[in-house]
C-alpha positions in Angstrom: 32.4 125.3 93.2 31.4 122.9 95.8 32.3 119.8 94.3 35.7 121.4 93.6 35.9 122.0 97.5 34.6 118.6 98.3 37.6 117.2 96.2 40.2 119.4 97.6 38.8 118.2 101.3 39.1 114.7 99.9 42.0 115.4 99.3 44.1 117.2 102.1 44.3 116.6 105.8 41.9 115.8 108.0 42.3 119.8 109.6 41.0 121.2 106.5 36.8 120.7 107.2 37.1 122.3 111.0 39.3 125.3 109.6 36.8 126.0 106.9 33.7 126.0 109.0 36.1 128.1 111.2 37.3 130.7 109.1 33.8 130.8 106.6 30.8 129.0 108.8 31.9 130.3 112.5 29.4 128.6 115.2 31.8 129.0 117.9 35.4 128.0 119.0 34.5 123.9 118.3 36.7 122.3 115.4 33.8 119.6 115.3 30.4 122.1 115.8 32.6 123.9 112.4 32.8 120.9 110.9 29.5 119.9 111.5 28.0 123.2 110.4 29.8 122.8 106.5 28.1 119.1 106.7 24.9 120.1 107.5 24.7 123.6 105.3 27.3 122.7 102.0 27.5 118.6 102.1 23.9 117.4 102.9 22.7 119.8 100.5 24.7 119.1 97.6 24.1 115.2 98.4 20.6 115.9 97.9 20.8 117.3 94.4 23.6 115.2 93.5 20.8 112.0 94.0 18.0 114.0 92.7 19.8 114.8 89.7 20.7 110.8 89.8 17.3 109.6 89.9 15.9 111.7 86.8 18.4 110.9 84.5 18.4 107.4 86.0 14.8 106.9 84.5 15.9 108.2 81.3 18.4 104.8 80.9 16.5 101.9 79.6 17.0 98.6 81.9 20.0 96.7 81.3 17.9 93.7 81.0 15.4 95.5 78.0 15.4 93.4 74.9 14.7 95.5 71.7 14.3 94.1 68.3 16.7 95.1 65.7 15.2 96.4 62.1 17.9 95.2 60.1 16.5 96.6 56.7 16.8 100.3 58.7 19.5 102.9 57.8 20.0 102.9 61.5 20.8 99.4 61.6 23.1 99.2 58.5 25.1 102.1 59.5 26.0 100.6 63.3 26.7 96.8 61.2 28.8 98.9 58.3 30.8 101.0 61.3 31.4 97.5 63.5 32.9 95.8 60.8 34.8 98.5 59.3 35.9 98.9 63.5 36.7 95.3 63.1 38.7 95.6 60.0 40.6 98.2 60.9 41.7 96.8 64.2 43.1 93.6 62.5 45.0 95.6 60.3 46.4 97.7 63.4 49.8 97.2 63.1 50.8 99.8 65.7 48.6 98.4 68.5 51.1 98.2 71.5 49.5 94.9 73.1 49.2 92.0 70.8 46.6 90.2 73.7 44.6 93.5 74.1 44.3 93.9 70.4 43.1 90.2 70.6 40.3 90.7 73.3 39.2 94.1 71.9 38.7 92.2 68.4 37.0 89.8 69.9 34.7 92.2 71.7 33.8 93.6 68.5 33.6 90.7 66.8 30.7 89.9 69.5 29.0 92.9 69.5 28.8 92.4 65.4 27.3 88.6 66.2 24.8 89.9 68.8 23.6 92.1 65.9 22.8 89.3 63.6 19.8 88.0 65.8 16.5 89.4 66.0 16.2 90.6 69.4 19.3 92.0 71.6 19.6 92.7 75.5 20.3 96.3 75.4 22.5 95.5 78.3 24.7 92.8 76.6 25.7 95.1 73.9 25.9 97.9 76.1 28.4 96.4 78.4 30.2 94.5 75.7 31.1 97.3 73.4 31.4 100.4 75.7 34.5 99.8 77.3 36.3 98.5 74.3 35.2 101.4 72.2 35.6 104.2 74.7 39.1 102.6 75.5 40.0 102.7 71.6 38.9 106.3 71.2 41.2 107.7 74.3 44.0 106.3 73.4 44.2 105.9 69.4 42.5 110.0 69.0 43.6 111.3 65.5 43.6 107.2 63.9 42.7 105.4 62.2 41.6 102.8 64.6 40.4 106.3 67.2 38.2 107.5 64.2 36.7 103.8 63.7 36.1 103.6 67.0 34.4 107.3 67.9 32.6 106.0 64.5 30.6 103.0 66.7 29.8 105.7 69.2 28.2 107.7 67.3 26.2 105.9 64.8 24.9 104.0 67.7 24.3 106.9 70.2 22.4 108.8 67.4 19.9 106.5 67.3 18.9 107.3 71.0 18.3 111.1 71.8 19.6 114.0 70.4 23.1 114.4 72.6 25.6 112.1 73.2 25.8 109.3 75.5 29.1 108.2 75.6 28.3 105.0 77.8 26.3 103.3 74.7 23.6 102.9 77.2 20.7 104.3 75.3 20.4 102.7 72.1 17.6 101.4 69.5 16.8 100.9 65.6 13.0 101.3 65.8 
């Protein structure tokens, strides 16, 4: 509920803040004391949590500079290859994909991510911001193909490996 009324603040006029600390928060007949008084008793407090929260699940993300080393006789590590290329095949084949250029760079991408996976050890980071975009991109706006299914494929045979729900930013990953 408070986030929703921070957005519609963010949103409206600058009148909104005073009127609401007038009509819910009274301190007196000052539009600024109002709107001081929703600061101080709604914003700060929110702003609080909202960096708490921040910080725990902030040390749950492994540093984007982590190097791992990749198992590649693991299930794990068979299924993410198996779902890259097939990712990778499928995308060539695309022959509905509206941007010849974007097709192009995502391949490429993938194509990457599938190289990166051939060495030994891999910055978590590297992969991580080479892949996520591409494949989050794919899944939004090809849902229900086959290029969508491919792609929400990746993401889930390399967020399993991590912890039990789904991280959609491929942020936590491993194949130990």
């Amino acid at each position: 509920m408070k986030l929703a009324l921070f957005r519609h603040f963010s949103e409206s006029t600058i009148d909104d803040v005073p009127t609401f600390g007038f009509a819910f928060m009274r301190v007196g007949q000052d539009f600024n004391e109002n709107a001081r008084n929703v600061i101080e008793q709604l914003f700060m407090p929110m702003a609080r949590e909202l960096r708490r929260y921040l910080e725990i699940e902030l040390e749950k993300v492994p540093a984007s500079d982590r190097i791992v080393t990749l198992d590649h006789y693991s299930s794990g590590y068979r299924e993410a290859v198996a779902a890259l290329e097939t990712l990778e095949n499928v995308l060539r084949g695309a022959n509905d994909y509206p941007d010849p250029e974007e097709k192009e760079r995502v391949v490429a991408e993938v194509s990457a991510t599938r190289r990166l996976f051939q060495s030994v050890k891999v910055r978590v980071g590297a992969v991580a911001s080479l892949l996520s975009l591409p494949a989050l991109y794919l899944v939004k706006e090809f849902a229900g193909t086959a290029v969508g299914d491919a792609a929400q494929k990746v993401i889930d045979v390399i967020c399993a490996k991590t912890t039990t729900t789904t991280d959609t930013s491929l942020r936590r990953w491993s194949f130990r």
